[in-house]
N, C-alpha and C positions, 0 to 999 in steps of 0.2 A: 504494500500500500504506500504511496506517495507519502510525504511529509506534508505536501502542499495543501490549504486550507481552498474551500469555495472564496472565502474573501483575498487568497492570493490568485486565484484563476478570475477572478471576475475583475482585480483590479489590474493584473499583468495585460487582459483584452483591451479595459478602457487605456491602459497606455499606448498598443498598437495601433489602435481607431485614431488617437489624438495624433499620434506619429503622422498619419493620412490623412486624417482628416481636419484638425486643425480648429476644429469648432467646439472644442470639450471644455466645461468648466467644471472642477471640483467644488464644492463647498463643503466643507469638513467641521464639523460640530464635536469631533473628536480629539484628545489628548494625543493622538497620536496612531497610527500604525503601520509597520514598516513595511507592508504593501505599497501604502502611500509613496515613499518617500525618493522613489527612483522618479515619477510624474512631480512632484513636489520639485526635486533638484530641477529638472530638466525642461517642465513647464513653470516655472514663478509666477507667471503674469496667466496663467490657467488654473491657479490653487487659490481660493480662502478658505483661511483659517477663521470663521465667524467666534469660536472661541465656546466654551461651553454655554451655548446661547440658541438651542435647537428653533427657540421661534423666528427669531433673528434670521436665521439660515433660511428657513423654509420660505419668509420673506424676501432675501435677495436673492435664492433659486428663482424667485414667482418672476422677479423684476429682469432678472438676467433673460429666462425662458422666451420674455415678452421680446425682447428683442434678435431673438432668432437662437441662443445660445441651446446649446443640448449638455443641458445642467444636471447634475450627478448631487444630492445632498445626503451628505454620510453620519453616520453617527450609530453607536449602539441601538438595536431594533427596537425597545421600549421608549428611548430616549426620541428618535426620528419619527414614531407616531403617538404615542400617548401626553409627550410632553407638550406638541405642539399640535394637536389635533384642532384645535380651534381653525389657525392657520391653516390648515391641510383641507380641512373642510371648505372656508371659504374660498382658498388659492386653486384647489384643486376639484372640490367636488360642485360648488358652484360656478367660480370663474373658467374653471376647467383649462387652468394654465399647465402644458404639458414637461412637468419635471420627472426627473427619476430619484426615489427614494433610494435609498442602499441603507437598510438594517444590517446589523451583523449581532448573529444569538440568538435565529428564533429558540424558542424551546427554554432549557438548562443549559446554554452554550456557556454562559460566564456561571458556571456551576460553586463557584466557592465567591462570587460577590452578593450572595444574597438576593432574593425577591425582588427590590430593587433593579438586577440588573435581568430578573428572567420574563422574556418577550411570550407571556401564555394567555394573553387578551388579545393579541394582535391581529388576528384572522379573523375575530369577530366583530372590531370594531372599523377597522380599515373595508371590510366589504361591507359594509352596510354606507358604504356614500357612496352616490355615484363619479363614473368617470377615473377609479382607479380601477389597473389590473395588477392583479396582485403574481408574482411568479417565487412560489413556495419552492425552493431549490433545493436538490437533493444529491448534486454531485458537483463534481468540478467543470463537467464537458456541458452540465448544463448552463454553470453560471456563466462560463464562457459565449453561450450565446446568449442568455439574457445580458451582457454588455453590449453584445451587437443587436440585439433585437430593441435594445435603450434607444438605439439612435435612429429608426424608424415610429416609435410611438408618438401619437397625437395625442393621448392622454394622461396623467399622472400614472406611473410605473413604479410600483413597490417592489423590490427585488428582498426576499428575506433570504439569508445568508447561513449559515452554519461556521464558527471557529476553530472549529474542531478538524483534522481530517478525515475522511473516509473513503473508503474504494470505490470507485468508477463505478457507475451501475448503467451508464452509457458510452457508447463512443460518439468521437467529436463529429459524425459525421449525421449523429441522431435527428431525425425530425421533431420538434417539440411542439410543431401548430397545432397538434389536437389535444393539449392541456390537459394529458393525461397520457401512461404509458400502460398497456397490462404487461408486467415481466415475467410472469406468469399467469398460465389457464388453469382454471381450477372447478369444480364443482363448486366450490365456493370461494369467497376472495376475502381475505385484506385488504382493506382499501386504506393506505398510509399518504402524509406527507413529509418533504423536508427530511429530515433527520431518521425519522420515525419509518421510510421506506425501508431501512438496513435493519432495523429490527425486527421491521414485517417479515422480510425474507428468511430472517435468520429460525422466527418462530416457523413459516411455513417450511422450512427444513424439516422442521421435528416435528410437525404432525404427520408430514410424509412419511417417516419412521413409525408412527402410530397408526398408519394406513388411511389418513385422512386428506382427502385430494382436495388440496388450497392453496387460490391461484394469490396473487400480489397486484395490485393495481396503485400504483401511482399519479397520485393529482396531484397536478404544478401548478394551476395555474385556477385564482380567481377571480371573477364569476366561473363557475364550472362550465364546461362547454359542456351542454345537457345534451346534445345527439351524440355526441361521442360518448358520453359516458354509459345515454342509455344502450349502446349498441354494443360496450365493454364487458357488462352486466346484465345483459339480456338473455342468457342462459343460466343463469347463477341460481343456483338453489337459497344460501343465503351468503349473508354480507355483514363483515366487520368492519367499521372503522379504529384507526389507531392516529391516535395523535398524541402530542407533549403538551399541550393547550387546554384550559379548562373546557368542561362540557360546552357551556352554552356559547354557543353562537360559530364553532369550529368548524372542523372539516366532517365533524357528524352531522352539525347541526344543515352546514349546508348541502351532505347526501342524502340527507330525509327530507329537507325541500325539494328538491331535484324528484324525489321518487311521488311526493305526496302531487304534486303541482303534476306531474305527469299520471297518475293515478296507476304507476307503477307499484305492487305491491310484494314486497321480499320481507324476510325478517331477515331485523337488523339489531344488531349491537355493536353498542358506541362505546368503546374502551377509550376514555381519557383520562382527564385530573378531576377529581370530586373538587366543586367548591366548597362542600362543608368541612372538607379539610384544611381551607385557606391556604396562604400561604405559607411556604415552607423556609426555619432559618437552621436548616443542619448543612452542616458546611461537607464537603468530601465527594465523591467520585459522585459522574453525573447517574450512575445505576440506585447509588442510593438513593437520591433524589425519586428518581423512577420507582422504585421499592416503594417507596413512601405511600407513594400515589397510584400503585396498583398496574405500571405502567410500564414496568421490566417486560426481561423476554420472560421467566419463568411466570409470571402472573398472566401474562399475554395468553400463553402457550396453554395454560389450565383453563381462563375464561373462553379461550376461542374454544378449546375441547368440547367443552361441557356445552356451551350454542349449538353448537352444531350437531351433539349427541342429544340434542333436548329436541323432544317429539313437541309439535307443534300442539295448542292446546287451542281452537276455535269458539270464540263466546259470541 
């Protein structure tokens, strides 16, 4: 497995586009990261520093955008939307000024800074405005072309990022315009995003061993693209979702809209984070975190068993 993080592939891209293209502005609401810092030396007069001031940022992304710029605004993922959602709301979901967000951490990525820095509201409240698309990243060849896919949008572009590394689960030559991959067929699916695809897989490992045929589906990309998804999931006996992100309003929330709105009917469970557990301040490896919250591979692996070995009960 590479060393390399999604936030070094996604920021190594926007240096080559700028190389080219010439029209790139950072705006960095960040202490620092050393992705940054080769575009930092090499572009000066294409970097601010707005300084830890994410509304500030999100402000002169809007102003810069307006005058043709293809503005990149960065900051830790909680920090780039919950702290300045006001701003994002009106710059982006009313004005519909076309920026690109850059989070980094959905999930437990900054795993020993505390609640504080973990991004598990983010997919609930960034798609509920219009005029953003949200692209939930879950590898490196992806986030490579959400940089170059940044520089064609008309609309605010939230790219959520991962800190951490992980193995490839595409090649650079993958198609990504149907906001969603199946990387496996299955009698029944995991449906994961971001982070949480590496786990799905890992758990559909070991049911395969238990002789339970479950397939993995990957959503990247929000609004769900609803024909693709129903056409992924159109054979499926049932369907789990997995996410890092509290229940309400996630990547559950939004494949039970997609099914109910279509009057699509499967059984479903939705393995996330309970909110009656709040938030969590134990510090150490991001599995205990997952432990916590029921949201490991071992918890995964038993609640997906027991769904799918559970006979359907008609009321």
């Amino acid at each position: 497995m590479s060393n390399k993080t999604e936030r070094d592939a996604f920021w190594d891209q926007v240096y080559n586009i700028q190389k080219k293209d010439g029209n790139v502005v950072i705006v960095s609401a960040d202490m620092g990261a050393p992705a940054l810092d080769r575009f930092r030396k090499d572009f000066p007069h294409r970097f601010i520093n707005a300084g830890i001031a994410e509304q500030n940022a999100i402000l002169i992304s809007s102003g810069l955008a307006l005058t043709g710029q293809k503005v990149f605004a960065y900051a830790i993922a909680p920090f780039i939307t919950l702290r300045c959602l006001e701003q994002i709301r009106v710059n982006s979901g009313i004005m519909n000024i076309p920026i690109t967000l850059v989070g980094v951490s959905g999930g437990f990525g900054y795993v020993n800074a505390g609640p504080t820095h973990h991004s598990t509201e983010d997919l609930a409240i960034m798609r509920a405005i219009p005029h953003i698309t949200i692209q939930s990243v879950s590898d490196n060849n992806m986030a490579a072309f959400a940089a170059n896919r940044a520089m064609q949008m008309k609309n605010t572009y939230y790219v959520r990022l991962d800190r951490q590394p992980f193995p490839d689960l595409y090649t650079r030559a993958e198609d990504f315009s149907r906001g969603l991959s199946v990387l496996r067929k299955g009698d029944n699916y995991i449906i994961a995003t971001g982070n949480m695809t590496h786990l799905a897989c890992q758990a559909a490992d070991i049911l395969k061993q238990r002789n339970l045929n479950v397939g993995v589906i990957d959503v990247y990309e929000f609004p769900i693209l609803e024909n693709n998804f129903i056409e992924a999931i159109f054979d499926a006996e049932k369907l789990i979702t997995l996410e890092e992100h509290f229940y309400p309003g996630g990547l559950g929330g939004a494949v039970a809209e997609v099914l109910m709105d279509r009057q699509i009917f499967r059984p479903l469970k939705r393995i996330a984070l309970p909110v009656e557990k709040g938030y969590c301040y134990e510090y150490g490896a991001r599995e205990s975190l997952q432990k916590y919250y029921g949201v490991d591979l071992q918890s995964v692996v038993t609640k997906a068993e027991a769904f799918i070995a559970k006979r359907l009960v008609h009321v």
